[in-house]
N, CA, C and O of each residue as an XYZ file, in Angstrom:
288
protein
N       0.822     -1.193      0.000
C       0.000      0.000      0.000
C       0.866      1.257      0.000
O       0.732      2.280     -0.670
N       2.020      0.854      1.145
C       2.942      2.477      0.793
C       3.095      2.285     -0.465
O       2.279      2.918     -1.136
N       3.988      1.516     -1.182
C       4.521      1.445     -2.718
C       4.025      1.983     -3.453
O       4.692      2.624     -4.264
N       2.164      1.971     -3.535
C       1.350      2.587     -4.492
C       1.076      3.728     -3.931
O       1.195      4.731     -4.636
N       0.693      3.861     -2.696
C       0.492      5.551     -2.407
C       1.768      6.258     -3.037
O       1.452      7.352     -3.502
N       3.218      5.935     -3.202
C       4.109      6.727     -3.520
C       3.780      7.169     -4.934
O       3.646      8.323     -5.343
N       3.655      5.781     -5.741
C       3.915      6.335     -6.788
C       2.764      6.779     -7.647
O       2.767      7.092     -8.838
N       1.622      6.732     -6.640
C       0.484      7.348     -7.440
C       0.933      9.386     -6.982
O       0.969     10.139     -7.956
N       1.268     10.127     -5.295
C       1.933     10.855     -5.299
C       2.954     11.652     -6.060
O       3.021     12.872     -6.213
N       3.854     10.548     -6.571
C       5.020     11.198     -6.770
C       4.216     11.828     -8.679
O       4.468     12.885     -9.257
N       3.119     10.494     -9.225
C       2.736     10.961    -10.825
C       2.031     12.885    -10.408
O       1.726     13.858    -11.097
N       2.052     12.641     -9.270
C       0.806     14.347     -9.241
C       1.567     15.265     -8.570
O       1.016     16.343     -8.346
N       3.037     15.071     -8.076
C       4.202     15.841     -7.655
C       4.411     16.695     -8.521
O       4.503     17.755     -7.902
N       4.547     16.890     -9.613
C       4.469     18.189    -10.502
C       3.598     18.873    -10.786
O       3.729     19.617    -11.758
N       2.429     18.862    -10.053
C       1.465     19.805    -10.739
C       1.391     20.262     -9.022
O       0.943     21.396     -8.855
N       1.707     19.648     -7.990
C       1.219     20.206     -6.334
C       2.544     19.306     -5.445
O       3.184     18.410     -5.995
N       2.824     19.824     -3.751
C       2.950     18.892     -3.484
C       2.295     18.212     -2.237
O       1.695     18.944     -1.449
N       2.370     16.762     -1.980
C       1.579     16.182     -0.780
C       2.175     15.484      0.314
O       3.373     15.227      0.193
N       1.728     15.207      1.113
C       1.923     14.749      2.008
C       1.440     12.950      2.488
O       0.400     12.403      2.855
N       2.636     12.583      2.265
C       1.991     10.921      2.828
C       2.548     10.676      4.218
O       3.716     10.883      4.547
N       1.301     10.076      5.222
C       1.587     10.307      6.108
C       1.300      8.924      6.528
O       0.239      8.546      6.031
N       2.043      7.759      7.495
C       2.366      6.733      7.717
C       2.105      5.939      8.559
O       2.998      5.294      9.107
N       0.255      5.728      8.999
C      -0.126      5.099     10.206
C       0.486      4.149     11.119
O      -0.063      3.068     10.906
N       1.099      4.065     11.763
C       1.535      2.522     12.344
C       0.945      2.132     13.580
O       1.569      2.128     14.641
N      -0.343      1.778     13.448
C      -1.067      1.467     14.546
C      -0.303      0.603     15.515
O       0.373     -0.227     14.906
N      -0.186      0.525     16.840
C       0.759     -0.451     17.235
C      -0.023     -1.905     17.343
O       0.623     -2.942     17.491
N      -1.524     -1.894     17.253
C      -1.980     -3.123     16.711
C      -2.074     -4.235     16.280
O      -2.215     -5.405     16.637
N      -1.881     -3.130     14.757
C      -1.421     -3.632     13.424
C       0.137     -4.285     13.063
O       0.483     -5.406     12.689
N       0.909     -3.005     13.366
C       2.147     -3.027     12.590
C       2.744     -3.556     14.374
O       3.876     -3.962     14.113
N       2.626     -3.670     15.359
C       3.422     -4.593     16.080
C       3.205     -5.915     16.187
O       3.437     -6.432     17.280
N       2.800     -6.603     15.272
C       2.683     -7.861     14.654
C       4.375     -8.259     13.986
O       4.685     -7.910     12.847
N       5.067     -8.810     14.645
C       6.635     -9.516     13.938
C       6.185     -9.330     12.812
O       6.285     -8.235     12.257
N       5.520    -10.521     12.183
C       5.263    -10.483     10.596
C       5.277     -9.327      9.466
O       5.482     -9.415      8.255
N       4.975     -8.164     10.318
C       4.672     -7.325      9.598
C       5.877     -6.185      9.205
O       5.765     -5.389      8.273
N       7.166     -6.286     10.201
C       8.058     -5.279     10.706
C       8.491     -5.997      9.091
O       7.631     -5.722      8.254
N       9.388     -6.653      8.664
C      10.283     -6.974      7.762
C       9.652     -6.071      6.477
O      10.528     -5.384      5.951
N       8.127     -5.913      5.778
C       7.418     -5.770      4.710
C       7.711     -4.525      4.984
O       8.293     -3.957      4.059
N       7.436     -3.616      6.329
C       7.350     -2.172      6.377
C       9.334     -1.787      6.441
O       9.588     -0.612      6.178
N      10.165     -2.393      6.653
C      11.321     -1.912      6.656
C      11.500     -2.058      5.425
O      11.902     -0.980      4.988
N      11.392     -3.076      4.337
C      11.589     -3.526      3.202
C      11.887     -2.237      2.595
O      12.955     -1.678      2.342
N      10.357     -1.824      2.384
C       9.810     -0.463      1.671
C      10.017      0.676      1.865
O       9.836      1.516      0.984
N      10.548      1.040      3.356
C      10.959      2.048      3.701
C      12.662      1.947      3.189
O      13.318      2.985      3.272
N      13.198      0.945      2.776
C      14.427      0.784      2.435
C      14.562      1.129      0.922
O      15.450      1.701      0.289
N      13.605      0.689      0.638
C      13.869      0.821     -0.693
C      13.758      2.134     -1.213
O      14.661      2.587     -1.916
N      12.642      2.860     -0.914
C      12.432      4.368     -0.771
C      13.678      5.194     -1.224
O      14.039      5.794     -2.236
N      14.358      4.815      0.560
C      15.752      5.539      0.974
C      16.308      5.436     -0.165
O      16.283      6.533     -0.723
N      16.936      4.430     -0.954
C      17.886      4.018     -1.417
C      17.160      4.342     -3.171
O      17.866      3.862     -4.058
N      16.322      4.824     -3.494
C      15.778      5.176     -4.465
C      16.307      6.667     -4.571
O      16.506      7.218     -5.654
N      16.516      7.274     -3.319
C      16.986      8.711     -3.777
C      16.633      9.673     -4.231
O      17.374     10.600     -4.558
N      15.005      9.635     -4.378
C      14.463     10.335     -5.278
C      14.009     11.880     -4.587
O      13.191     12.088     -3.690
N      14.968     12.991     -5.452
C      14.759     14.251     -5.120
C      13.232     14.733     -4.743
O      13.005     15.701     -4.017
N      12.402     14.060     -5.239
C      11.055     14.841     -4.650
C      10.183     13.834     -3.404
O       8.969     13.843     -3.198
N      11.004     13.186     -2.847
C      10.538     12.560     -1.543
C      11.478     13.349     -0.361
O      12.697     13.462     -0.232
N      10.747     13.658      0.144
C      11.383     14.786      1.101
C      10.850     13.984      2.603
O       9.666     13.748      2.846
N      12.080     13.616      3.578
C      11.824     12.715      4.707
C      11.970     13.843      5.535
O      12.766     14.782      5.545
N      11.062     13.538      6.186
C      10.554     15.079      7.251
C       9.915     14.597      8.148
O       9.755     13.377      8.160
N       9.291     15.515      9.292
C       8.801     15.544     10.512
C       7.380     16.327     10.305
O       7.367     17.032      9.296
N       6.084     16.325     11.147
C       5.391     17.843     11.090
C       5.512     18.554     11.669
O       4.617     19.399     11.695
N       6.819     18.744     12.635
C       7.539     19.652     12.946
C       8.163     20.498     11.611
O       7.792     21.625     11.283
N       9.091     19.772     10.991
C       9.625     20.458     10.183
C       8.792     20.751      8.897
O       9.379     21.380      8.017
N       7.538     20.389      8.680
C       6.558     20.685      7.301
C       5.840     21.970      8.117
O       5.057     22.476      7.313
N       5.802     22.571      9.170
C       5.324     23.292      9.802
C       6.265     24.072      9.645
O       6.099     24.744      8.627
N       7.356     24.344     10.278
C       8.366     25.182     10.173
C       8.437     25.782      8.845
O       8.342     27.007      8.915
N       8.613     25.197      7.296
C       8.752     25.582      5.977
C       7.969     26.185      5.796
O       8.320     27.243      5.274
N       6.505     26.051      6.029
C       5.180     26.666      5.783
C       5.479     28.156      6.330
O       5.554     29.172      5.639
N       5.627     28.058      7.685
C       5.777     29.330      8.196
C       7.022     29.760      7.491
O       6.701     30.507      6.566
N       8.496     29.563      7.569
C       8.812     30.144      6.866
C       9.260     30.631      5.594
O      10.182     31.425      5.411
N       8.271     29.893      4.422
C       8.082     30.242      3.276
C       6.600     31.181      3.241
O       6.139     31.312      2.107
N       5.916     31.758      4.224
C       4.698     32.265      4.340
C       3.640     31.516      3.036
O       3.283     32.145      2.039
N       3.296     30.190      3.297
C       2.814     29.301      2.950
C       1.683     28.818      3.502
O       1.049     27.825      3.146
N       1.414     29.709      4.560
C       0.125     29.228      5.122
C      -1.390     29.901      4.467
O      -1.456     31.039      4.002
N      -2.482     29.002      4.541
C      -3.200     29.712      3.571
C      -4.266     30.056      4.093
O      -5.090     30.703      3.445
């Protein structure tokens, strides 16, 4: 599901940009089984490099806003 949220994102990254934001219920995702699939992808990401994935905080997507006076 991340895989496709990215790259349906990244096709509409040139016209806006968005925000994917990364539930990890501890539920869900503290299931063993599940840790290996979510590191996988988050690895691969990394190592993809791709200039318009920007690894951030909403600390720091807050901070830019304010200081690019981006708030609307």
């Amino acid at each position: 599901m991340i895989r496709a949220a990215v790259t349906q994102l990244l096709s509409e990254s040139d016209r806006r940009p968005s925000v994917l934001g990364i539930a990890l219920h501890p539920y869900i995702m503290g299931q063993a089984h599940r840790v290996p699939a979510l590191a996988g992808i988050l690895q691969e990401l990394r190592e993809a490099n791709d200039p318009r994935i920007w690894w951030t905080t909403a600390g720091a997507i807050a901070e830019h806003v304010e200081a690019h006076d981006l708030a609307v």
